[in-house]
C-alpha positions as CSV (number, residue, x, y, z in Angstrom):
1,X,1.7,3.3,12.7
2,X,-1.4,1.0,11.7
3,X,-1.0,-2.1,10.2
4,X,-3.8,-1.0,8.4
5,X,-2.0,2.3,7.2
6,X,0.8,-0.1,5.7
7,X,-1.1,-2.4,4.4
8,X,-3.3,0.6,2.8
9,X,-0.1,2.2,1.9
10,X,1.6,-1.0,0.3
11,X,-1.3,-1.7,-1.3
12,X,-1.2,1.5,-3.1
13,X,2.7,1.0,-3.8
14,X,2.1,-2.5,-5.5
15,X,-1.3,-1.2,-7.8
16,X,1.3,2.4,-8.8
17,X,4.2,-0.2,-10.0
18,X,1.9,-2.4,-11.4
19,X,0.3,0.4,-13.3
């Protein structure tokens, strides 16, 4: 696994729970 796929991946997590 990518950095890049976490860092895509957490990115997305933070923006859901944000939401």
């Amino acid at each position: 696994m990518k950095p890049d796929c976490q860092a895509h991946v957490v990115s997305r997590l933070h923006h859901n729970r944000n939401t």
